[in-house]
C-alpha positions as CSV (number, residue, x, y, z in Angstrom):
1,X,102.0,121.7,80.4
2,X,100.3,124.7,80.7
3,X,96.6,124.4,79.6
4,X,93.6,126.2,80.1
5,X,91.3,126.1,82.9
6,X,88.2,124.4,82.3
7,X,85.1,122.8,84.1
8,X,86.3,119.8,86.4
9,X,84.8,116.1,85.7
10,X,82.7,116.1,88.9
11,X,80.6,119.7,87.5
12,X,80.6,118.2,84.0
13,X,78.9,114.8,84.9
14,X,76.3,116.8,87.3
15,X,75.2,118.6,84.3
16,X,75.0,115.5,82.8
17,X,72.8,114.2,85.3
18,X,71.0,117.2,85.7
19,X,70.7,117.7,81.9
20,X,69.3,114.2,81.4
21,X,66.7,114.6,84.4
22,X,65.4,117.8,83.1
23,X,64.8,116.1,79.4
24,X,63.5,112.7,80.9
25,X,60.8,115.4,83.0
26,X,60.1,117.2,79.8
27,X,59.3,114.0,77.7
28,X,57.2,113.1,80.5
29,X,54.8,115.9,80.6
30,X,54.8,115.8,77.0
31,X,53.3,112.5,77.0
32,X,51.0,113.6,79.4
33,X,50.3,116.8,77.7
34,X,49.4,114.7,74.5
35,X,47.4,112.0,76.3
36,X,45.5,114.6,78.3
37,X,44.9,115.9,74.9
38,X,43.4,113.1,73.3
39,X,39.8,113.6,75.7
40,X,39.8,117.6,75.7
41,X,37.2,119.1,72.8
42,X,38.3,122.4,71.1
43,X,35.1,124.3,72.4
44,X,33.1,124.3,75.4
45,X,30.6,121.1,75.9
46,X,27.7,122.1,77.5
47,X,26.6,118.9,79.5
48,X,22.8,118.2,80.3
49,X,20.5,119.6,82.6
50,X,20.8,118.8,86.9
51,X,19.2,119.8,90.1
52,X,20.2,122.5,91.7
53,X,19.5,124.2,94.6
54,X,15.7,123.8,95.5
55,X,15.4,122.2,92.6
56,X,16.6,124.9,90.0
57,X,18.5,123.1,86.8
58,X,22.5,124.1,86.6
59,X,24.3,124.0,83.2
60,X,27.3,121.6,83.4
61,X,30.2,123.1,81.1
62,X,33.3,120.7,80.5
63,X,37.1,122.6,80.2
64,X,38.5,123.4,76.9
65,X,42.1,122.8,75.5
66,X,42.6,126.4,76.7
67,X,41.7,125.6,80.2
68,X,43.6,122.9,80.7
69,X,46.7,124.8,79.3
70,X,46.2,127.9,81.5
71,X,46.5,125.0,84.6
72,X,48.6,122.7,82.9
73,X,51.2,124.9,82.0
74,X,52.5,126.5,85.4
75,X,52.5,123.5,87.1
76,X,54.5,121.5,84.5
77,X,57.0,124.4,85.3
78,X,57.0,124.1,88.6
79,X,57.8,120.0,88.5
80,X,60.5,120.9,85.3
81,X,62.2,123.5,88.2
82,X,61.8,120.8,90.9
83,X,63.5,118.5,88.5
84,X,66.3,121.2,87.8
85,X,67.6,121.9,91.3
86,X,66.9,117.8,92.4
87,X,69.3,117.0,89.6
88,X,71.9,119.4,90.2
89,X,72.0,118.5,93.9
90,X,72.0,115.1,93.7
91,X,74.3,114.6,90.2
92,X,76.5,116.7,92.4
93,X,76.9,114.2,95.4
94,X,76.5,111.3,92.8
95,X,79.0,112.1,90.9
96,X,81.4,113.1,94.0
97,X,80.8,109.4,95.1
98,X,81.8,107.7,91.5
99,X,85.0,109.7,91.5
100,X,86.2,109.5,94.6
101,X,88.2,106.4,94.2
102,X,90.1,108.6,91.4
103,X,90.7,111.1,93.7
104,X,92.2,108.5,95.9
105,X,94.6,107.5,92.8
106,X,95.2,110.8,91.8
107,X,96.5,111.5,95.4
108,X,98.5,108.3,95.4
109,X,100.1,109.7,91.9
110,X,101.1,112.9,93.7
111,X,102.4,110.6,96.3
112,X,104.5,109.1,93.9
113,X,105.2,112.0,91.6
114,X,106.5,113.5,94.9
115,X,109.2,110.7,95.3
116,X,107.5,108.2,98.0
117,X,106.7,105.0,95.9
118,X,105.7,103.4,99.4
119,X,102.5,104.7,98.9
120,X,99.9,102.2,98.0
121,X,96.1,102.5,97.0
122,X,94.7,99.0,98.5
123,X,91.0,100.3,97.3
124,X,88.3,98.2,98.4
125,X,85.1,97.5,97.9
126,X,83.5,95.0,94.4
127,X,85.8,94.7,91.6
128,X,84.6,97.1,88.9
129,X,86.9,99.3,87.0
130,X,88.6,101.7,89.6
131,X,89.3,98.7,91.7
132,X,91.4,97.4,88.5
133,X,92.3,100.7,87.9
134,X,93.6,101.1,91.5
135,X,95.2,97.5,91.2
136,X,97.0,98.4,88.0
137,X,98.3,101.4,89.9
138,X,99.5,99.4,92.8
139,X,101.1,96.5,90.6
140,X,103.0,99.5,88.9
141,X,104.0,101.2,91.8
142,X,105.6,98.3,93.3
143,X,107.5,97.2,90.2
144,X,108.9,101.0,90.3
145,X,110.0,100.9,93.4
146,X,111.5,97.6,93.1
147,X,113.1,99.1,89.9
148,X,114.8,101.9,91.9
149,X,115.8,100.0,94.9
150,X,117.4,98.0,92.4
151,X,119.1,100.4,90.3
152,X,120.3,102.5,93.7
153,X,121.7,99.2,95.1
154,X,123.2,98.6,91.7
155,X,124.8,102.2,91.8
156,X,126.1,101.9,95.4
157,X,127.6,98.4,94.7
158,X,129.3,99.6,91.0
159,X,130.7,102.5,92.8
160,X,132.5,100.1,95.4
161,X,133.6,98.4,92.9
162,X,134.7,100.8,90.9
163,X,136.7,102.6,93.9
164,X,138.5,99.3,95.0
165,X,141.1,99.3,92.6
166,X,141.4,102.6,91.9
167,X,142.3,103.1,95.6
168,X,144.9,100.1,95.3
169,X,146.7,102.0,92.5
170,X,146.9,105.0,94.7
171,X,148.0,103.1,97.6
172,X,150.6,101.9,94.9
173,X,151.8,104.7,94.1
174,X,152.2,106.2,97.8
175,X,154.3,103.3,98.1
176,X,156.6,103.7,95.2
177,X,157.0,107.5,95.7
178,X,157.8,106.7,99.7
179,X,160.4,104.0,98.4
180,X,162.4,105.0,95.7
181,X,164.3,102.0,95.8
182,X,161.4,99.6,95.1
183,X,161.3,97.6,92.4
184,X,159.3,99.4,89.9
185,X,158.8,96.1,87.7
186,X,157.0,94.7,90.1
187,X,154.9,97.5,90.8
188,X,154.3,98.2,87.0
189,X,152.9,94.4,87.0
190,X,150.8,95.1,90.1
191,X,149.2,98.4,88.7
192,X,148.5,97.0,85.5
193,X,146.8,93.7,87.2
194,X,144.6,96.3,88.9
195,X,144.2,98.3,85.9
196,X,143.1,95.3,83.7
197,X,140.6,94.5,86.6
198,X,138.7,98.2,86.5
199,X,138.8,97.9,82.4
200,X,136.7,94.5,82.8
201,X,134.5,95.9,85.1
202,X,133.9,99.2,83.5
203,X,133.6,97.0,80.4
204,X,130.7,94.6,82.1
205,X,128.9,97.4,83.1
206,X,128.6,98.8,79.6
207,X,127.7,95.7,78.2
208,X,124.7,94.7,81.3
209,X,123.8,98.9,80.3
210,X,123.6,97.7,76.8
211,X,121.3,94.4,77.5
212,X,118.8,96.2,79.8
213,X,118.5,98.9,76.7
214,X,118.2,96.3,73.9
215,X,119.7,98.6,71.7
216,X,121.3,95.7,69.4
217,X,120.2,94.7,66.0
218,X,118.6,91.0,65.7
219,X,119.5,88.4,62.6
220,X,119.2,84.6,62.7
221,X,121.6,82.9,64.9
222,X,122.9,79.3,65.2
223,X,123.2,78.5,68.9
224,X,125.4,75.1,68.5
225,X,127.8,77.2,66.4
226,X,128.1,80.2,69.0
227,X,128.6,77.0,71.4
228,X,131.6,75.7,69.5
229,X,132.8,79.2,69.0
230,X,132.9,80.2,72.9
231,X,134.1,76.3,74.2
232,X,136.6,76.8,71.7
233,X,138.1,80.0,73.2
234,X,137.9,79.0,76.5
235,X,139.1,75.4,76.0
236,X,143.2,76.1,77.0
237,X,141.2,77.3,80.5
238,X,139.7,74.2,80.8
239,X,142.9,72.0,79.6
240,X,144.8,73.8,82.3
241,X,142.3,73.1,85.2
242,X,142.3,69.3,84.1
243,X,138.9,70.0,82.9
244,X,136.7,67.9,80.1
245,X,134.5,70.1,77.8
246,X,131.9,68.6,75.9
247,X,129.3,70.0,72.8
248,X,126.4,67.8,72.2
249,X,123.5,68.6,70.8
250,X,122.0,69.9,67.3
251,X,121.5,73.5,65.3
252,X,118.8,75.4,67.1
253,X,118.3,79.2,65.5
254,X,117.4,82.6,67.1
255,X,116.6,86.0,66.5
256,X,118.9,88.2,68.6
257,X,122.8,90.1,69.0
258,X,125.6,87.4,67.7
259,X,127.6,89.6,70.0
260,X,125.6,89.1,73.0
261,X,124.7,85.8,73.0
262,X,128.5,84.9,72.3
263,X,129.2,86.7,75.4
264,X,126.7,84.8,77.3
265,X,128.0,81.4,76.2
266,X,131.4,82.4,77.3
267,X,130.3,83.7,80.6
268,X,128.3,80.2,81.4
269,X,131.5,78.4,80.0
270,X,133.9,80.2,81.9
271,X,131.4,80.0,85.0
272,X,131.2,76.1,84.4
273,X,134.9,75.7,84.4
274,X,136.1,78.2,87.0
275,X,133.5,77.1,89.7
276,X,134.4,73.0,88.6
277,X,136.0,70.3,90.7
278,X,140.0,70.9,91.1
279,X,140.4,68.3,88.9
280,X,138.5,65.3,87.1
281,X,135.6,67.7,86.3
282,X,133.5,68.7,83.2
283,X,131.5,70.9,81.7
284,X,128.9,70.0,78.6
285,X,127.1,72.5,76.9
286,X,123.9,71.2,75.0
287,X,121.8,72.9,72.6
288,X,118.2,71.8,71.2
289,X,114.9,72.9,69.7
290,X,112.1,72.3,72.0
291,X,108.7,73.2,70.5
292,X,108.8,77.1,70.3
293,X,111.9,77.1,71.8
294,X,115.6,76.9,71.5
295,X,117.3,76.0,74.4
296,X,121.1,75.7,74.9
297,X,121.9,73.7,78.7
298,X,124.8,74.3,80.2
299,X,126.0,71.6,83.5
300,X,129.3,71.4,85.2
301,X,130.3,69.0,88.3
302,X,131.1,70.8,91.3
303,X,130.7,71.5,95.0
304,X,127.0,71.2,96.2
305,X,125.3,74.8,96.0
306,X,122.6,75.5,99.1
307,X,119.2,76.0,97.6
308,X,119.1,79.6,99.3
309,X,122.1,80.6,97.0
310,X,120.6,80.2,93.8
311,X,118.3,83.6,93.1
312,X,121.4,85.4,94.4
313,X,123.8,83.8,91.6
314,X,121.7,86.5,89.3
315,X,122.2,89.4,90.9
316,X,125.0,91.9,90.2
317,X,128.2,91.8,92.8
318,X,126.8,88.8,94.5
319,X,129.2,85.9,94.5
320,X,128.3,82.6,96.4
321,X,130.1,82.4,99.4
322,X,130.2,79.0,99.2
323,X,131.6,78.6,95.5
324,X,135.4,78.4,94.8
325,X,137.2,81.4,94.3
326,X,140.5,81.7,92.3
327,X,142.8,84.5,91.3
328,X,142.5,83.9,87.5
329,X,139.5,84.6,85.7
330,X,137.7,85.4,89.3
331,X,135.4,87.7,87.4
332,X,133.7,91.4,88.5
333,X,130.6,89.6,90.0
334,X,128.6,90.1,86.9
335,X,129.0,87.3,84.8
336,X,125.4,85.7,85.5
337,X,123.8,89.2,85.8
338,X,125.0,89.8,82.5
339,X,123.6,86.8,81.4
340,X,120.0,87.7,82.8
341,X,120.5,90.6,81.0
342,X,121.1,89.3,77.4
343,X,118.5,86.3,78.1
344,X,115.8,88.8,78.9
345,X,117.0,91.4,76.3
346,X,115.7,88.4,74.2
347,X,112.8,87.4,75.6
348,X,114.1,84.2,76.6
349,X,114.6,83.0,80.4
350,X,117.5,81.7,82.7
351,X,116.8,78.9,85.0
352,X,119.2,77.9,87.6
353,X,118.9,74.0,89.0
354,X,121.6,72.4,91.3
355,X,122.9,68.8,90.8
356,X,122.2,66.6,92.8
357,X,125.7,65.2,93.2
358,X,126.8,68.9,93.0
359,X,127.1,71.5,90.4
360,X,125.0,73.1,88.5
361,X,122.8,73.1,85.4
362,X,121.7,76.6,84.1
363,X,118.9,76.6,81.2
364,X,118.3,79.2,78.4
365,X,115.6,79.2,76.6
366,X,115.1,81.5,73.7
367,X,112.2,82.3,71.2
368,X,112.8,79.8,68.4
369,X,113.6,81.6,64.6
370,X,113.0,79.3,61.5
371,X,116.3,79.7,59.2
């Protein structure tokens, strides 16, 4: 923005100082003035007669208000001028000292403004108001640049995954047009495999956009119903894999995206059952209202998860190299990031525990919404 120049902060609290220097000295000698008044007669006071010299008298003649104004007066200037150029100089190196620990932000802001979010104040010294300014700064600085870190390694890891099939199909098609005589059914089947994969990964990464933006209208939701609506879709997955799926629980409302949340059931379902026990396992999703909370619990049986693989699980393109892997409904690596996303989106929170006889249990809790 372009703005006019003006007087900087440091000038316009030395005036300050000076200014209120110069009026304390003033009210000063005005109560001095006035006192000294108080004892000073109008006219002369002759006082009696003395010995002199060899005896002679001598006429003792006290000072009028005119005398003492005549001496009064120049020397109250001279202290008032004293005043003047002591509060200039020292506001001035006062008021450098106060604002030096903004300077030191300021400069850190440039820092940052430059594109280095590195940078960090650490201001030390008694904790007044520029040291919880300075903290404030530093707090913010680092959640920034944890921000951006995040978002490039977000960026870098879509784009990988966004190339990978796209270079299959190419590869694909160098085949086919090398080999005329392949058999273009199969190919078609390949190339539409791949295809499907980049649509549900393009797909994901609209939909995690879309969480992190909130831009999604909120209405009253039933979470046991959304629960019965996403086991239900997913439970010919579940027959196939020889897996039991349960619902327990009671109605527990929201506020939030029907939408969303649907997706977020059906990602911890699908989750639940994909990353199960070959066979004999199951899944039960549970939902409840807990205080000022609704909570809906999903647990599956399964392998044992290392304790070090858990704050991974969230993040997006991270897959546990320990958990099974199949061909059908493998996933894009964003299922539980996407679920972050929503929970967050709705002020609620994900928890992550593993049990103890393997598996997992994964908590949402939500802000509870009175029907």
């Amino acid at each position: 923005m372009n703005r006019r120049p003006g007087l900087s902060t440091r000038l316009k609290l030395t005036l300050s100082y000076a200014g209120f220097l110069l009026l304390a000295g003033a009210l000063l000698l005005a109560v001095v003035w006035l006192f000294l008044l108080r004892y000073v007669p109008d006219g002369a006071l002759v006082a009696g007669p003395g010995s002199g010299v060899r005896g002679a008298p001598v006429q003792r003649v006290a000072p009028t208000r005119s005398d003492l104004q005549r001496a009064f007066a120049p020397r109250a200037g001279q202290a008032l001028f004293f005043l003047l150029v002591f509060g200039l100089l020292g506001g001035w190196l006062l008021a450098g000292r106060m604002l030096a620990p903004l300077t030191r932000i300021a400069d850190a802001a440039r820092t940052a403004a430059n594109g280095s979010l590195s940078h960090r104040i650490r201001m030390e010294g008694p904790n007044d108001e520029f040291r919880e300014l300075a903290d404030v700064f530093d707090t913010m600085l680092e959640q920034l640049q944890s921000h951006v870190t995040e978002q490039q390694r977000f960026a870098a890891n879509a784009s990988h995954e966004l190339r990978t099939p796209l270079a299959i199909s190419q590869t694909l098609l160098d085949v086919a047009r090398s080999d005329p005589t392949r058999d273009h059914g199969e190919l078609i089947e390949r190339l539409h495999t791949v295809n499907t994969r980049a649509i549900d990964l393009t797909e994901a990464l609209l939909l995690l956009s879309r969480g992190n933006n909130r831009s999604f209208t909120r209405e009253t939701v039933d979470l046991s119903l959304i629960a019965e609506e996403a086991t239900e879709t997913l439970l010919h997955l579940a027959e196939r894999r020889g897996i039991t799926l349960d619902v327990t629980g009671e109605a527990t409302h929201t506020a939030g995206s029907p939408a969303l949340l649907l997706r977020v059931v059906s990602n911890l379902v699908q989750n639940a059952i994909v990353h199960n026990l070959p066979t004999g396992g199951t899944v039960t999703v549970h939902t409840e209202s807990r205080h000022d909370a609704s909570v809906l619990q999903v647990e599956n049986t399964g392998h044992r998860l290392p304790a070090q693989l858990l704050p991974t699980l969230t993040e997006p393109f991270q897959r546990g190299t320990t958990r099974i892997r199949t061909n059908d409904h493998a996933g894009v690596g964003l299922g539980l990031a996407i679920v972050q996303s929503i929970v967050r989106a709705h002020d609620g929170t994900l928890d992550l525990t593993p049990r103890p006889t393997g598996g997992l249990v994964v908590t949402i809790r939500l802000p509870r919404h009175p029907r």
